[in-house]
C-alpha positions as CSV (number, residue, x, y, z in Angstrom):
1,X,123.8,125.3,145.3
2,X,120.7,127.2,143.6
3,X,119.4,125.9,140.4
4,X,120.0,129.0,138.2
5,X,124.3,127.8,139.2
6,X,123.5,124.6,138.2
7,X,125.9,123.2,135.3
8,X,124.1,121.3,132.5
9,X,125.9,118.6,129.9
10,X,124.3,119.5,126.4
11,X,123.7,116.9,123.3
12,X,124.3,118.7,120.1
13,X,124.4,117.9,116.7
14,X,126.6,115.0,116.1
15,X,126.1,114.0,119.3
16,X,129.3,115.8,120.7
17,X,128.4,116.8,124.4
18,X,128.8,120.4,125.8
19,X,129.2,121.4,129.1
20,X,127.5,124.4,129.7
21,X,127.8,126.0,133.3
22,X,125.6,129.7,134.0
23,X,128.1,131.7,135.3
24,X,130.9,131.2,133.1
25,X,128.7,131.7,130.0
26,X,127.6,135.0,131.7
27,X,130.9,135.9,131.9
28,X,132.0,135.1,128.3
29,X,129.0,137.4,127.4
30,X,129.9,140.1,129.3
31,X,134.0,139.6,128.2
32,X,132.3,139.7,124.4
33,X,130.4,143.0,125.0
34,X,132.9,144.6,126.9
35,X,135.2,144.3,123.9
36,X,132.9,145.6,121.5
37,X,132.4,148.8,124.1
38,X,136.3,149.8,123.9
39,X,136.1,149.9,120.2
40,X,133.4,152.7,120.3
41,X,133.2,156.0,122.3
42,X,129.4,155.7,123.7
43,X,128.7,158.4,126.3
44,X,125.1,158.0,127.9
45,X,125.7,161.7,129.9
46,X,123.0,164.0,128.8
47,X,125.7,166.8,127.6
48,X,122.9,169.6,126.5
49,X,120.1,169.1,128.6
50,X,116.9,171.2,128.0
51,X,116.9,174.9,127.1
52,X,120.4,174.5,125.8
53,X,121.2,174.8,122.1
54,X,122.5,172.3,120.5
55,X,125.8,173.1,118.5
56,X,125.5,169.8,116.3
57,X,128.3,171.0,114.0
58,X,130.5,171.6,116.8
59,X,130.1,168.2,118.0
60,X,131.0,166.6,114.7
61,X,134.0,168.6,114.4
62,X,135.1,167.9,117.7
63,X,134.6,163.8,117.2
64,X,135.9,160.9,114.3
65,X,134.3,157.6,114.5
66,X,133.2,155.3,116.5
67,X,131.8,158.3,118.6
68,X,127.8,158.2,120.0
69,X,127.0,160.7,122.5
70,X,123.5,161.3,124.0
71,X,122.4,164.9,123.2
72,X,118.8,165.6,125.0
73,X,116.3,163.8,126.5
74,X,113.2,164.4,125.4
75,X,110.3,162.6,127.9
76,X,111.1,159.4,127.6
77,X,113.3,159.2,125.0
78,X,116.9,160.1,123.9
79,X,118.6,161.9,120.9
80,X,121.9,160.8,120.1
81,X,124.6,161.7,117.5
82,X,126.1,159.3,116.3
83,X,129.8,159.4,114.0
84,X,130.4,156.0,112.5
85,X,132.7,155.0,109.8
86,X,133.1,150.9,108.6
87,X,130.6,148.2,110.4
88,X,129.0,148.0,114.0
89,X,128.7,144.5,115.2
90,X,124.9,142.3,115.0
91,X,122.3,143.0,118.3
92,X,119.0,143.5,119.0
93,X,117.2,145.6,121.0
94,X,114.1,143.8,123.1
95,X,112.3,146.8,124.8
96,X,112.9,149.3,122.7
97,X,112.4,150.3,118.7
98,X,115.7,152.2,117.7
99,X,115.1,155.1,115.0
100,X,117.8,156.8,112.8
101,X,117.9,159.9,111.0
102,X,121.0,160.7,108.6
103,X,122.7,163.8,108.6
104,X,126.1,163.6,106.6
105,X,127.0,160.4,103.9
106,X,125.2,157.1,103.9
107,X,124.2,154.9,106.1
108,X,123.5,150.4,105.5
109,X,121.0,149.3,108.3
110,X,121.5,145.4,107.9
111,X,118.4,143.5,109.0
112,X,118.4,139.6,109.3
113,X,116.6,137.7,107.1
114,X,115.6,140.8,105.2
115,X,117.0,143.1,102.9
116,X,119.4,146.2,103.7
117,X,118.0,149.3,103.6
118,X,120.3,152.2,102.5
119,X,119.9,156.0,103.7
120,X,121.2,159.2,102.5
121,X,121.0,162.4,104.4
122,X,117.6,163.6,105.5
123,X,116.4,160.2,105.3
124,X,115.3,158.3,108.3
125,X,114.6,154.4,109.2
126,X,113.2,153.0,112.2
127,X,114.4,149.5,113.4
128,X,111.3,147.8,115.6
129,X,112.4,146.1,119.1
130,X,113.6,142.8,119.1
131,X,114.9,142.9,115.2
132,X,118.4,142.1,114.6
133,X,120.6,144.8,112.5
134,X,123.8,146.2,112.4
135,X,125.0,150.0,110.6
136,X,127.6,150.0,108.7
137,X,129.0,153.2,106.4
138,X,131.6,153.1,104.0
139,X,132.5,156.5,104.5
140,X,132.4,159.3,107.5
141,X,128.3,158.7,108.2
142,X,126.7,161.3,110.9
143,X,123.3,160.1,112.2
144,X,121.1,161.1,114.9
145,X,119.7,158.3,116.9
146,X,116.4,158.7,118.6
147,X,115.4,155.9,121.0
148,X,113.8,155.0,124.4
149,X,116.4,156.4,127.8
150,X,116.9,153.1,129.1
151,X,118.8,151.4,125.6
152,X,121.7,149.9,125.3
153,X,123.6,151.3,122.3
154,X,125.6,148.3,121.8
155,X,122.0,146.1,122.4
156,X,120.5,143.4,124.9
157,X,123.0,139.9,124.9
């Protein structure tokens, strides 16, 4: 058996002891993200491409929240719309700052340990990598997302 499938007996507080074994802990991570990805719509495909117009207002009447859908890739990055209504769940992203750019209602970026910062439309935040947040919008909320190709939308476990 290889170290990294070792299983490990933890002290914690109180002195009650927890077993902790690799795999299974990968597995409840994975269970935990996977049920977070059926309550959105997140579509990584690049559906407009380059020297395509974008029909934006097409796009939002087509979708109701939880939709995200990546729009274009521009070098190294990606634009995403995003259609959000109530609160997306706590993560972080650790390569990768995470910008977003309101279009329609308002939008409550949660940061840990710091104050909310509320934006209206034709405002724009951008949450550095390895930050903790979560959006939340009270009411139907469009938002563009700009962010490196290779995030996660729902963040890195």
């Amino acid at each position: 058996m290889s170290n990294s499938h070792a299983i490990l007996a933890i002290t914690i507080r109180g002195g009650a002891r927890r077993i902790f074994h690799p795999i299974r802990e990968k597995r409840r991570v994975l269970a935990s993200r996977m049920a977070y990805d059926d309550r959105y719509d997140t579509r990584l495909d690049e559906k407009y491409g380059q020297l395509t117009t974008i029909d934006i207002p097409a796009e939002i009447a087509a979708h109701e929240p939880w939709f995200n859908q990546t729009l274009t890739r521009v070098n190294d990055c990606v634009v995403r719309l995003g259609i959000i209504q109530g609160e997306y769940h706590w993560h972080k992203h650790d390569h990768e700052d995470e910008c977003f750019i309101v279009l329609q209602g308002e939008l409550v970026i949660d940061i840990e340990g710091k104050s909310s910062v509320t934006l209206g439309p034709q405002l724009g935040y951008t949450v550095p990598k390895g930050i903790v947040h979560r959006t939340r919008a009270a009411v139907k909320t469009v938002i563009l997302m700009v962010e490196g190709a290779g995030v996660t939308p729902t963040g890195d476990a």
